[in-house]
C-alpha positions as a printed NumPy array, in Angstrom:
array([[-169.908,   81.209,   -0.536],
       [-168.311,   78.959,   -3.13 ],
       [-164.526,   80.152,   -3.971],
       [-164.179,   81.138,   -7.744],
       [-162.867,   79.132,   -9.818],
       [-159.376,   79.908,  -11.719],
       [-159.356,   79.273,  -15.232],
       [-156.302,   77.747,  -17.059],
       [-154.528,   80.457,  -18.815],
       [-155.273,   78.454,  -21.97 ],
       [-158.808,   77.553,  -21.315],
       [-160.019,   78.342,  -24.778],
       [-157.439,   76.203,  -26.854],
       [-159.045,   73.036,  -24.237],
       [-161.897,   74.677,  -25.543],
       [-161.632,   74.773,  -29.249],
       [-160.066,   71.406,  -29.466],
       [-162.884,   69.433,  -27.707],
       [-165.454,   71.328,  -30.057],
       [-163.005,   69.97 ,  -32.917],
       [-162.394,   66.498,  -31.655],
       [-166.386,   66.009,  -31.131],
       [-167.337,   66.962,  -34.806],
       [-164.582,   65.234,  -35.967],
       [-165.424,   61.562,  -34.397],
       [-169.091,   62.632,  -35.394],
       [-169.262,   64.091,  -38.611],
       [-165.939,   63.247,  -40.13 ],
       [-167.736,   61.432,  -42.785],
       [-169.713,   64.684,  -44.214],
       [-167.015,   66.922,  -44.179],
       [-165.568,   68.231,  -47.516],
       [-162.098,   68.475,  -48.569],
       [-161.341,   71.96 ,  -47.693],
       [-162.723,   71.204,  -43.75 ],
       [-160.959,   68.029,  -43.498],
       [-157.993,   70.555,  -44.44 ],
       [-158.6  ,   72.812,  -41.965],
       [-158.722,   70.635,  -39.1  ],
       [-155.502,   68.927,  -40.471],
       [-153.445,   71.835,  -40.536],
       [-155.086,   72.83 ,  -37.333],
       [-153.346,   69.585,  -35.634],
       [-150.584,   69.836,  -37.509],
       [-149.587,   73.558,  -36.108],
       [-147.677,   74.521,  -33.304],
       [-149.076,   75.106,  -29.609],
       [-148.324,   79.156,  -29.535],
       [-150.086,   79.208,  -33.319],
       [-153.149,   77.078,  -32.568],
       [-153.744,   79.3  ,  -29.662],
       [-152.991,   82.92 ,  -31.724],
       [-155.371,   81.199,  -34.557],
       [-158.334,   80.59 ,  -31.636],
       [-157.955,   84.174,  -30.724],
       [-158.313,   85.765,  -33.46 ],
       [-161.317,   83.656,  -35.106],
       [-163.351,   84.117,  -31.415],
       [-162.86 ,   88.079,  -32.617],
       [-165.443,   90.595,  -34.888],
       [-162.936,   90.644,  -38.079],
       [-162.282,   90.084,  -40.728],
       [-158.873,   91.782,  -40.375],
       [-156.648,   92.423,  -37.59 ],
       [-153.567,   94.748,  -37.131],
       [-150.432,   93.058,  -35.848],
       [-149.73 ,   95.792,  -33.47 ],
       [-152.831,   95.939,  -31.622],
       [-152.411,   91.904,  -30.723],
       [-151.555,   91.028,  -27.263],
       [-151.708,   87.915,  -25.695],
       [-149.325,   87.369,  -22.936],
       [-149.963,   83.358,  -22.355],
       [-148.645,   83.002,  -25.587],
       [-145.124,   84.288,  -24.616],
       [-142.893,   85.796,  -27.887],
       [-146.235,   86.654,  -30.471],
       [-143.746,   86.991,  -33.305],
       [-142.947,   83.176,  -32.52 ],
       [-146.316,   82.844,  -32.751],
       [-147.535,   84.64 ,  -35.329],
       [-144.68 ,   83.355,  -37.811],
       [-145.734,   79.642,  -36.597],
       [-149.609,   79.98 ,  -37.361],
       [-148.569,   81.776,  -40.92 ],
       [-145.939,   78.611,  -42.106],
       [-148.666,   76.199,  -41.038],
       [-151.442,   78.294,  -43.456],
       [-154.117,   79.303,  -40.302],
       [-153.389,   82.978,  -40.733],
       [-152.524,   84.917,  -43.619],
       [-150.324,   88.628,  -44.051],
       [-153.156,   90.628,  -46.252],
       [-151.771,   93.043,  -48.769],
       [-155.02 ,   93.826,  -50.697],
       [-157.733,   93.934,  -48.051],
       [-161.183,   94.527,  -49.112],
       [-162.782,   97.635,  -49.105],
       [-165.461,   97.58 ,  -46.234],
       [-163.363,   95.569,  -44.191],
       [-160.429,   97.964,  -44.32 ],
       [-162.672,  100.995,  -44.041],
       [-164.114,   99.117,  -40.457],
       [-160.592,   98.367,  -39.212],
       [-159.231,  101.79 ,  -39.376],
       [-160.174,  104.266,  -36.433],
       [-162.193,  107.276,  -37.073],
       [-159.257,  109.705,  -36.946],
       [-157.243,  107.281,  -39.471],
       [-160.336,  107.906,  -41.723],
       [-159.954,  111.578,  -41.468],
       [-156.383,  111.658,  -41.571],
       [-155.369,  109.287,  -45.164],
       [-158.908,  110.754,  -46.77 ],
       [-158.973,  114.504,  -45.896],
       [-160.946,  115.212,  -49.241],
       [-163.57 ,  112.542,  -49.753],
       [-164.172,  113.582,  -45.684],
       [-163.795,  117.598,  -45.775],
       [-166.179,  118.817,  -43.413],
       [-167.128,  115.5  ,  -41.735],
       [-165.642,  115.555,  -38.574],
       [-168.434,  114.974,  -36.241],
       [-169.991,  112.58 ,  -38.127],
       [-170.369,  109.272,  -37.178],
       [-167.701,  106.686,  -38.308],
       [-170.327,  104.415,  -39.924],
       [-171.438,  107.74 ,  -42.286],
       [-167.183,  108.508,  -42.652],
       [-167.359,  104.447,  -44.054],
       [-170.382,  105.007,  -45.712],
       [-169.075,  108.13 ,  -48.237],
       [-165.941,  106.681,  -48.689],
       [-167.562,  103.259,  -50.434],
       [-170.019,  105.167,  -52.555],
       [-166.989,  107.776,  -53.127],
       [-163.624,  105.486,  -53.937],
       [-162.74 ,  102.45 ,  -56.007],
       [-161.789,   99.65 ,  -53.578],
       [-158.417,   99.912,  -55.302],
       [-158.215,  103.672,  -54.773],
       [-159.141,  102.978,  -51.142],
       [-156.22 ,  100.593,  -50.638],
       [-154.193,  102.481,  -52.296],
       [-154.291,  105.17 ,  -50.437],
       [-153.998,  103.378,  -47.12 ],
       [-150.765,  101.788,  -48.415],
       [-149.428,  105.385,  -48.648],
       [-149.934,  106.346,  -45.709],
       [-149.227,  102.734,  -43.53 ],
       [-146.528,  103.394,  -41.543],
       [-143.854,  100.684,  -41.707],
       [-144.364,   97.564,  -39.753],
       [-147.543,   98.012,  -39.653],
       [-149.36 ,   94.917,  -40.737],
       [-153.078,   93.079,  -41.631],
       [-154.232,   89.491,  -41.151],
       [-156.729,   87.472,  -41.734],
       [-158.355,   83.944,  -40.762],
       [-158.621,   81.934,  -44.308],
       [-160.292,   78.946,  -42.168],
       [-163.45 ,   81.173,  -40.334],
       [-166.275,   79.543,  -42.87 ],
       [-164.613,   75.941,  -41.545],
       [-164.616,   77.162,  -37.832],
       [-168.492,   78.549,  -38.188],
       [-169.304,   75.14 ,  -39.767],
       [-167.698,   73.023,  -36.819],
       [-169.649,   75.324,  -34.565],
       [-172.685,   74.266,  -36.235],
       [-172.163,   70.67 ,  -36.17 ],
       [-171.293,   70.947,  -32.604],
       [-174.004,   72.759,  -31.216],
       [-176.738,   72.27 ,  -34.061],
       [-177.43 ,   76.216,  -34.126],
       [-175.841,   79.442,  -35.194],
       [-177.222,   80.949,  -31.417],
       [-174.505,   79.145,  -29.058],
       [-171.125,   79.35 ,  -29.047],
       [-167.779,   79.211,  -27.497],
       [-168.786,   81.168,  -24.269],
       [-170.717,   78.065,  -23.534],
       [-167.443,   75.93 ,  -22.272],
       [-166.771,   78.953,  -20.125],
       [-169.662,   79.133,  -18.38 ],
       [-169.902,   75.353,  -17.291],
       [-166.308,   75.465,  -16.44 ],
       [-166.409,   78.516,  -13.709],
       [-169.723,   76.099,  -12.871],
       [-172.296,   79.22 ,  -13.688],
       [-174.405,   76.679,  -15.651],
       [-174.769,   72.844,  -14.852],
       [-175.939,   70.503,  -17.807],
       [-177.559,   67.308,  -17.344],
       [-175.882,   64.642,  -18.711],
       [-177.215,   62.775,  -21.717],
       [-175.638,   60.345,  -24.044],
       [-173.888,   61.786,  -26.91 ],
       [-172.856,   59.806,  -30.207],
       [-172.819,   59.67 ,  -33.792],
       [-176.619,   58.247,  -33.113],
       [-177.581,   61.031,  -32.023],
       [-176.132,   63.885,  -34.328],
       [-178.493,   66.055,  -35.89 ],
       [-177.354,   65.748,  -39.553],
       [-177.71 ,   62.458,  -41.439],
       [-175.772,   63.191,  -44.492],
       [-174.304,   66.227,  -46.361],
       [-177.339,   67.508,  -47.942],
       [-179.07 ,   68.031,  -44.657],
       [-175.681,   70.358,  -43.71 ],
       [-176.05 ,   72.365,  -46.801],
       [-179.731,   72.69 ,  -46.829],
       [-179.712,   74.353,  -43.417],
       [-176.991,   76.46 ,  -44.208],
       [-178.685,   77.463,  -47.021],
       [-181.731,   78.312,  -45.11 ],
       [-180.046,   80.597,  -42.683],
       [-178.702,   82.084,  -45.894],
       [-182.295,   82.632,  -46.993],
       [-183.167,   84.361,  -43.649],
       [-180.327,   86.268,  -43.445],
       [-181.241,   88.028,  -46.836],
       [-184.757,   88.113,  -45.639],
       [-184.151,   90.18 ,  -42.638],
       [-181.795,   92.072,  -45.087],
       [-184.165,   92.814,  -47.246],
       [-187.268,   93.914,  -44.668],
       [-184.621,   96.372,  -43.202],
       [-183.773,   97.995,  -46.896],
       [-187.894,   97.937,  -47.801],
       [-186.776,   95.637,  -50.479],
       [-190.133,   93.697,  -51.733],
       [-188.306,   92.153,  -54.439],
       [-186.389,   90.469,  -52.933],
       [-188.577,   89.477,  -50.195],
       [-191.118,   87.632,  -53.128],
       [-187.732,   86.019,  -54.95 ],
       [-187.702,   84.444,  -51.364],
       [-190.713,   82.847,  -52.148],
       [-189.938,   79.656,  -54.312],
       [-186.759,   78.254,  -52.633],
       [-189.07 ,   78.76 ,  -49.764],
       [-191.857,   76.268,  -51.448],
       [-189.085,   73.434,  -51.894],
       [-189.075,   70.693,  -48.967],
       [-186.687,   70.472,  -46.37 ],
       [-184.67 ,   67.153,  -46.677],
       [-185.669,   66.316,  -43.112],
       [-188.19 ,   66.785,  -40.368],
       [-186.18 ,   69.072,  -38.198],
       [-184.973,   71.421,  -41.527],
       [-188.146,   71.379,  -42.412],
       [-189.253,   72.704,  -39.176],
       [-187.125,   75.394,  -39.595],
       [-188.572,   75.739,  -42.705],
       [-191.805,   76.439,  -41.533],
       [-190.867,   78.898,  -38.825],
       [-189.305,   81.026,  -41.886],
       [-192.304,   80.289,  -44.319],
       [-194.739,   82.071,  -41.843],
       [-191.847,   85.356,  -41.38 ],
       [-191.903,   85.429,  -44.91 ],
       [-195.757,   84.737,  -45.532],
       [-196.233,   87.644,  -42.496],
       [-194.384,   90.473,  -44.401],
       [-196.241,   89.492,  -47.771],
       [-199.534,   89.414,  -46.311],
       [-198.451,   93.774,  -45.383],
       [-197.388,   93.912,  -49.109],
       [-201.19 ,   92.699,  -50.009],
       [-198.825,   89.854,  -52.134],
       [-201.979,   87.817,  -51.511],
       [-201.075,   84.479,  -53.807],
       [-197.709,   83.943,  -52.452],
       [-198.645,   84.393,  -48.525],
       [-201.142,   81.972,  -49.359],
       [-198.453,   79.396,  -51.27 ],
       [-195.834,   79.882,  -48.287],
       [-198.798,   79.169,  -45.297],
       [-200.258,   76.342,  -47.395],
       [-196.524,   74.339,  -47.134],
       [-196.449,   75.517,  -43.353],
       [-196.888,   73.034,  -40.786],
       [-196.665,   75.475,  -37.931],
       [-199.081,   77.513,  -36.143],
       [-199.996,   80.502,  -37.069],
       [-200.183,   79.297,  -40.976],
       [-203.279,   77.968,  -40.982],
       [-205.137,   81.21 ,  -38.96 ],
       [-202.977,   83.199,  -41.329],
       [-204.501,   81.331,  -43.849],
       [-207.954,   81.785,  -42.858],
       [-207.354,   85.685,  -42.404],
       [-206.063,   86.081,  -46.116],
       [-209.138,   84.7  ,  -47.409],
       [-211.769,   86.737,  -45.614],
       [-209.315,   90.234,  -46.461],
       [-210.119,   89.064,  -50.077],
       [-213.529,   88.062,  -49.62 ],
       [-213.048,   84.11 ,  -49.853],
       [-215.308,   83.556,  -47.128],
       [-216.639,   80.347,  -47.566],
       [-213.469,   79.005,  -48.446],
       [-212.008,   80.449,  -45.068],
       [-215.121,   78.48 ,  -43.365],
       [-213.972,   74.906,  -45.283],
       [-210.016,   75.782,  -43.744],
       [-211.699,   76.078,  -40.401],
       [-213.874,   73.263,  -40.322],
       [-210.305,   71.284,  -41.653],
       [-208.726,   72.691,  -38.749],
       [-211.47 ,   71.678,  -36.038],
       [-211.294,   67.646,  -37.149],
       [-206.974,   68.403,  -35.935],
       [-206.532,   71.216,  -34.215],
       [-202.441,   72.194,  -34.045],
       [-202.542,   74.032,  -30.664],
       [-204.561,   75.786,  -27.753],
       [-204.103,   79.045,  -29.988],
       [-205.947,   77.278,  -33.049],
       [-209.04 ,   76.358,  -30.79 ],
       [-209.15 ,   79.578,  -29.343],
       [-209.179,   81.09 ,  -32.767],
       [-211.553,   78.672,  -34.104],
       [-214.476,   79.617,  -31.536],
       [-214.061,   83.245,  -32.385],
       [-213.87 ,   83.145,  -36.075],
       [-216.249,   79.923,  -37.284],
       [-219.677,   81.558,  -35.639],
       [-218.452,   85.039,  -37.004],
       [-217.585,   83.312,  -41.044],
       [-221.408,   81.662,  -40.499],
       [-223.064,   84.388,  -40.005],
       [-221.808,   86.417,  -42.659],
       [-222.868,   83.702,  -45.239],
       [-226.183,   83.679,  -43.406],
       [-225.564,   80.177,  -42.149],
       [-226.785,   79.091,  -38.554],
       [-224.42 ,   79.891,  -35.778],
       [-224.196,   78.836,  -32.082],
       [-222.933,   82.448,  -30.478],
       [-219.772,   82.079,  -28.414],
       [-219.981,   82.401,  -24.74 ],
       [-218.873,   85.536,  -23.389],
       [-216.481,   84.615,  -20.681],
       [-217.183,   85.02 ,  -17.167],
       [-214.155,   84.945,  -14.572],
       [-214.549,   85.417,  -11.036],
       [-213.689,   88.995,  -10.638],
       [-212.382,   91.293,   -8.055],
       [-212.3  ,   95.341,   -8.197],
       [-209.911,   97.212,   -5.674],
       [-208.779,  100.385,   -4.874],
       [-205.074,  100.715,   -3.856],
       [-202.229,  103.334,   -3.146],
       [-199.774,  103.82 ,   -6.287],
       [-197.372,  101.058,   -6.156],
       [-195.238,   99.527,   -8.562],
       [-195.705,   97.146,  -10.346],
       [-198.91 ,   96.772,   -9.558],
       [-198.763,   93.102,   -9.179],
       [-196.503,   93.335,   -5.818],
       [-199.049,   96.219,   -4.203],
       [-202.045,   93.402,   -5.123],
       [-199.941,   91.102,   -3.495],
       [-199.753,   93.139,   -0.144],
       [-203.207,   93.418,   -0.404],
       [-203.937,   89.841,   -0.226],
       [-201.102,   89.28 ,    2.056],
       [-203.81 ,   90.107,    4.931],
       [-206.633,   87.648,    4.065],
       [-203.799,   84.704,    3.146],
       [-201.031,   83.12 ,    4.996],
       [-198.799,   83.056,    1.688],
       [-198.975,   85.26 ,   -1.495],
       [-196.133,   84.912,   -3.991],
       [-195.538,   86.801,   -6.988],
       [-195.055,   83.508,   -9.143],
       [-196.502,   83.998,  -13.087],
       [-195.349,   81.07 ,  -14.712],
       [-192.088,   79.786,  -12.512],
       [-194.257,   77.584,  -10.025],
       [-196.458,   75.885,  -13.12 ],
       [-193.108,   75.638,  -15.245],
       [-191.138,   74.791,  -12.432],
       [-193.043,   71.468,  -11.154],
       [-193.779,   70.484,  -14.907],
       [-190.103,   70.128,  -15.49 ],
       [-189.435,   68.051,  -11.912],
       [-192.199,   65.932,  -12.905],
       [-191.011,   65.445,  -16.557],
       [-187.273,   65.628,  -16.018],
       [-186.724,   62.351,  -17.362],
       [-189.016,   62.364,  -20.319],
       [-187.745,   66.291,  -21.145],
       [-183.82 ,   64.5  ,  -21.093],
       [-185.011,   61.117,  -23.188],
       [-182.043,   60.865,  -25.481],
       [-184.231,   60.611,  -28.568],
       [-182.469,   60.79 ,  -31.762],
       [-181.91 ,   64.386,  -32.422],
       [-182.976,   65.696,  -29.51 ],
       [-179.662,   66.258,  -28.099],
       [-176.397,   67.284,  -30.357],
       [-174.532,   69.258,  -27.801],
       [-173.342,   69.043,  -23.824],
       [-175.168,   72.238,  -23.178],
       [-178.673,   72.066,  -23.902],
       [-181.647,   72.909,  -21.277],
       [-183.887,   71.072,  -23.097],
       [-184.58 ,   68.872,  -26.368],
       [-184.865,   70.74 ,  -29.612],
       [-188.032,   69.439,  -30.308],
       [-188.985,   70.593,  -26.823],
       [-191.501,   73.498,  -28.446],
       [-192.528,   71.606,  -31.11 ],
       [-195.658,   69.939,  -32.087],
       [-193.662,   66.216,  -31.785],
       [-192.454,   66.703,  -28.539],
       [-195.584,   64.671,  -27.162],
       [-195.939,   62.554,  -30.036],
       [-192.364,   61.261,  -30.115],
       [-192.979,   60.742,  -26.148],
       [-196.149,   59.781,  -25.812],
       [-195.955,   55.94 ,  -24.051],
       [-193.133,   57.652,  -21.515],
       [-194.795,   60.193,  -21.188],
       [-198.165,   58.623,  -20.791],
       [-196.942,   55.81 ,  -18.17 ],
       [-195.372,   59.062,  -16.453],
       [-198.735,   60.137,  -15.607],
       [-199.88 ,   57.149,  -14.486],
       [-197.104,   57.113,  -11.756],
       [-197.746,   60.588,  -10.667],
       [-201.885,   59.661,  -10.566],
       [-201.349,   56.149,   -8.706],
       [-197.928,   57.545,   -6.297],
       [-196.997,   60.161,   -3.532],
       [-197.148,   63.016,   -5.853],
       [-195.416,   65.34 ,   -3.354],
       [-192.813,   62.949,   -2.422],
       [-191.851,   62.504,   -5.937],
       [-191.473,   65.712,   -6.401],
       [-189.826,   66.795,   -3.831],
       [-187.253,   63.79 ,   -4.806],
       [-186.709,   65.436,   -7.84 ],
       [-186.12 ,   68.455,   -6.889],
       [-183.484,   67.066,   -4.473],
       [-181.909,   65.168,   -7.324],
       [-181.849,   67.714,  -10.05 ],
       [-181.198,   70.839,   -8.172],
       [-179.599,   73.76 ,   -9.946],
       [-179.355,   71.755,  -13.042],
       [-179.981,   73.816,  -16.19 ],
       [-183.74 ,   72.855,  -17.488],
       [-185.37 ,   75.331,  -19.955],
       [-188.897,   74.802,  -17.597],
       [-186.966,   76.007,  -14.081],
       [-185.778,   78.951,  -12.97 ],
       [-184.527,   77.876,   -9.512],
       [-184.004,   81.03 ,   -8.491],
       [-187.823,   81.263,   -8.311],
       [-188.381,   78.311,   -7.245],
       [-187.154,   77.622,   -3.215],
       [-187.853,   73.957,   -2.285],
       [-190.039,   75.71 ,    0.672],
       [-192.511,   77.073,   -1.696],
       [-192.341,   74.111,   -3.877],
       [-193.234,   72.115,   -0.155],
       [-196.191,   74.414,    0.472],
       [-197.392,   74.242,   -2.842],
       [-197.918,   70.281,   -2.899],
       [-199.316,   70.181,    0.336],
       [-202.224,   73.237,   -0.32 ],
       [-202.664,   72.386,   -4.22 ],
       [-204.731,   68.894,   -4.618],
       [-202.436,   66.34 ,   -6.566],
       [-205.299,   66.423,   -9.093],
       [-205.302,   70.167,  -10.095],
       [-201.407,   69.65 ,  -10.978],
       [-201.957,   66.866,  -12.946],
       [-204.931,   68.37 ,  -15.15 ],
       [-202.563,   71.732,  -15.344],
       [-199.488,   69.382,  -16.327],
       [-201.759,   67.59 ,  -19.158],
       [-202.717,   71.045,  -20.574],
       [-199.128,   71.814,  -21.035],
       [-198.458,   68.423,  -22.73 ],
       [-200.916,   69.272,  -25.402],
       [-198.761,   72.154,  -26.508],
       [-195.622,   73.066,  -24.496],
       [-194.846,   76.107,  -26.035],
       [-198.374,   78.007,  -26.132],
       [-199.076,   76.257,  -22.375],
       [-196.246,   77.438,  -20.765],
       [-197.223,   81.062,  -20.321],
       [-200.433,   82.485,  -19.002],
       [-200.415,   81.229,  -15.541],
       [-201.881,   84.18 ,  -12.97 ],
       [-199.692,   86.658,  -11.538],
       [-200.413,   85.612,   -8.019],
       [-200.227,   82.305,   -6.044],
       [-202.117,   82.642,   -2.294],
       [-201.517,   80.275,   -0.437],
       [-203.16 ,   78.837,    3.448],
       [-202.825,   75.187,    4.409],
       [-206.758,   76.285,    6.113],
       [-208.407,   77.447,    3.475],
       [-206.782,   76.174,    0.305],
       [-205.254,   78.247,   -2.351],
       [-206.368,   80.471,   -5.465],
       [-204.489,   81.986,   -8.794],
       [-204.985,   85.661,   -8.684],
       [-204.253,   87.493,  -12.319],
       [-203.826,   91.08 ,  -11.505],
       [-204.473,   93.794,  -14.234],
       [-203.682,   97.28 ,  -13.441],
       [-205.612,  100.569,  -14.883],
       [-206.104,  100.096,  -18.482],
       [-205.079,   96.587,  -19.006],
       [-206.675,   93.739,  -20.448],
       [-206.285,   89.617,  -20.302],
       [-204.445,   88.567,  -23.216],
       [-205.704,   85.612,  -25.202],
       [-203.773,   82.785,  -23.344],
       [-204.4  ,   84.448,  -19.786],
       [-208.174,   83.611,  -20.764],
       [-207.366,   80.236,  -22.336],
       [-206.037,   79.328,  -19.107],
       [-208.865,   80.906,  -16.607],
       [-211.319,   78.83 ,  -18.824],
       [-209.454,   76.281,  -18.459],
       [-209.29 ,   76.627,  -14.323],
       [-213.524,   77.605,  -14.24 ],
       [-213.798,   73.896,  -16.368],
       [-211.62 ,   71.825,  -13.689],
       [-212.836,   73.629,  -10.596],
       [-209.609,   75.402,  -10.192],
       [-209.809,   78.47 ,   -7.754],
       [-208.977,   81.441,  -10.363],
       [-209.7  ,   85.155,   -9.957],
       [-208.779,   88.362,  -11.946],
       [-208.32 ,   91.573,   -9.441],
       [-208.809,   94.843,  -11.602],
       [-206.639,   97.501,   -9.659],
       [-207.33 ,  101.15 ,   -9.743],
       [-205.574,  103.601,   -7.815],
       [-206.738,  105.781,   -4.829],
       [-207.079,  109.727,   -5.218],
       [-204.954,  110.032,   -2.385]])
């Protein structure tokens, strides 16, 4: 068992100021004025008020009260605190806002400086105590009051720089998801990141207006989900037109696209027809065009749904377009009494038994077939997803422009994308060559050596112990991986789910994919993409309905 590891008292400053440094030497060129301030006055401060300053913009504020601050590693706080004010990276707040002096203050403080406005309110929440006080007091009134009753030496701060610190977050990491907690967990060595080349090459911004645009799209979504959680429909169609303007590059406009169809999605339940229709049309990403084609046959437009479809079939997006085109083009030509071919009903190898309760039912199928094979793991996707990212590892880590802003990334962001294969596709191609022409078990096994325990969005090694990966390669022919692999290539982030429940496994008789469906369940659209998909290459598939004994 591996000793744990002690952290240096000031781990976060170490932290912060790598974070810094990196945006700085990247982006230092397409920072404004104000954040070329900021990180100036940052350097500029002393030790004790760099570290109070990290602190307290790493916490929920906005405001803080003096007295509840503690922070031992940074020996006398007033030291401190009087260091981090002179240098400008805190601030002494005499007229706090309303809301955020109404969230700072503890339920009995509420109570105790508004008695009136809160007669009878007791055991009500605190968020209902902050919510009659704002609809029931002038801001001023509010502070006012407070100042009455703040005992002395009691005092408020705030962080003036916390837009400039969520901005060099953003550069760094290229998202609003990660964060600071990242550095922490590669330091105590929970998560190991491959290493890929970092430079001003490969940052994810080109110039200022690609900054600004995407914070102004996670502006837009941030009203949007605003706006769905009031029932506000205004505001939700005013969404609409910024929404038609084009990103200023491909990965903005990606995101673009992902918050075109959210949009698009909620007008479609307002019946705001025209404008779910505008928002798909400018979408490049699946679902927009089945959206599309669902729009026009609720209002009737069904031979202009059938011309979309026919579009679609000449350059089909994904595996969930295809899918959706063999249900819905016989279905639009036969309701405009045009000739059809009928789709096939599917027909999967099928199993029925009859077990004793257990749960989930997955593991009591699994005992089941634990007597007629040697092997029978409870896999779902981490044996398909596992191999595919050994076999790809170094196509998945190319450092493509773009594809990798930050240390601590399992994968490319274009990973789930439609131009993950496309920006690939010669690597990626001559890839497959040298699995189809080499030992395709001995690779693999090689890479699994190599990258073990390595953070890659495809592998959860927990699930996947280099002793089933061994028995896997020598039951499964090299050519049913490779057929399964090129699948996933066509569209990573439809492909990589599906996969049966069950892997059995017997170096004598072979293997098969068991998907398991307990009483009153049903295959979901990729589970049948995928057992198609196994009945077309000869891949041993079955589906085992379970229903439960009387006894």
């Amino acid at each position: 068992m591996n000793s744990p590891i002690d952290l240096d008292p000031l781990y976060y400053r170490d932290n912060f100021e790598q974070l810094c440094s990196t945006v700085w030497l990247q982006y230092e060129d397409l920072l404004s004025e104000r954040e070329k301030g900021f990180y100036q006055a940052y350097l500029q401060a002393e030790q004790s008020a760099r570290c109070l300053f990290i602190r307290l913009v790493s916490r929920r504020g906005p405001l803080f009260r003096r007295e509840q601050l503690d922070y031992p590693e940074l020996g006398d706080l007033e030291i401190a605190l009087a260091d981090a004010q002179q240098s400008g990276l805190l601030e002494t707040v005499e007229e706090p806002e309303a809301e955020a002096l109404v969230q700072l203050l503890r339920k009995a403080e509420l109570l105790q400086i508004y008695p009136e406005e809160l007669a009878g309110m007791k055991s009500q929440r605190k968020a209902e105590l902050e919510q009659c006080l704002l609809e029931n007091l002038e801001p001023g009134q509010l502070a006012s009051r407070w100042r009455d009753w703040r005992q002395q030496g009691q005092t408020l701060l705030d962080v003036p720089w916390r837009d400039c610190v969520e901005l060099f977050q953003l550069l760094f990491f290229g998202n609003r998801r990660q964060g600071l907690t990242e550095f922490v967990l590669s330091d105590l060595g929970v998560v190991r990141h491959w290493a890929y080349p970092l430079d001003r090459g490969q940052r994810l911004f080109e110039d200022r207006e690609q900054i600004d645009d995407y914070l102004y799209l996670a502006e837009l979504r941030d009203v949007y989900e605003l706006a769905v959680e009031n029932g506000d429909t205004d505001t939700v169609l005013a969404l609409v037109q910024p929404l038609l303007e084009k990103g200023s590059s491909a990965v903005l406009e990606q995101r673009r696209d992902r918050l075109r169809n959210r949009v698009a999605r909620q007008l479609e339940r307002l019946q705001q027809w025209e404008d779910a229709l505008a928002l798909y049309a400018h979408s490049s990403r699946h679902p927009a065009r089945e959206r599309r084609v669902r729009v026009l046959q609720a209002r009737g437009d069904l031979a202009q749904a059938l011309a979309l479809c026919e579009e679609m079939s000449g350059q089909p997006w994904c595996e969930a377009e295809l899918d959706f085109l063999s249900r819905q083009v016989p279905a639009l030509r036969k309701k405009l009494g045009l000739e059809f071919e009928a789709r096939r009903r599917d027909s999967f190898k099928e199993e029925k038994l009859v077990l004793d309760f257990a749960s989930p039912v997955e593991l009591a199928a699994a005992a089941h077939y634990s007597e007629e094979w040697e092997q029978v793991h409870y896999v779902e996707n981490s044996v398909a997803n596992g191999l595919f990212g050994l076999a790809f590892w170094e196509q998945i880590f190319q450092p493509l422009p773009g594809a990798f802003v930050n240390p601590f990334q399992s994968a490319p962001l274009d990973m789930f994308s439609q131009d993950f294969y496309r920006r690939r596709k010669r690597a990626l191609d001559q890839r497959l060559q040298e699995l189809t022409a080499g030992d395709f078990a001995t690779e693999l096994l090689s890479a699994y050596d190599r990258y073990q325990d390595y953070s890659n969005r495809w592998i959860n090694w927990r699930y996947l112990p280099r002793d089933l990966v061994e028995m896997c390669l020598a039951v499964i022919p090299d050519r049913d991986w490779l057929a399964i692999f090129q699948r996933m290539l066509f569209d990573p982030e439809a492909n990589r789910s599906g996969f049966p429940d069950l892997l059995a496994l017997d170096p004598g008789r072979g293997y098969c994919l068991i998907e398991v469906k307990g009483p009153g369940d049903q295959l979901q659209l990729n589970q049948r993409r995928w057992l198609r998909f196994f009945q077309q290459q000869g891949i041993p598939a079955q589906v085992a309905w379970v229903q439960w004994s009387d006894d």
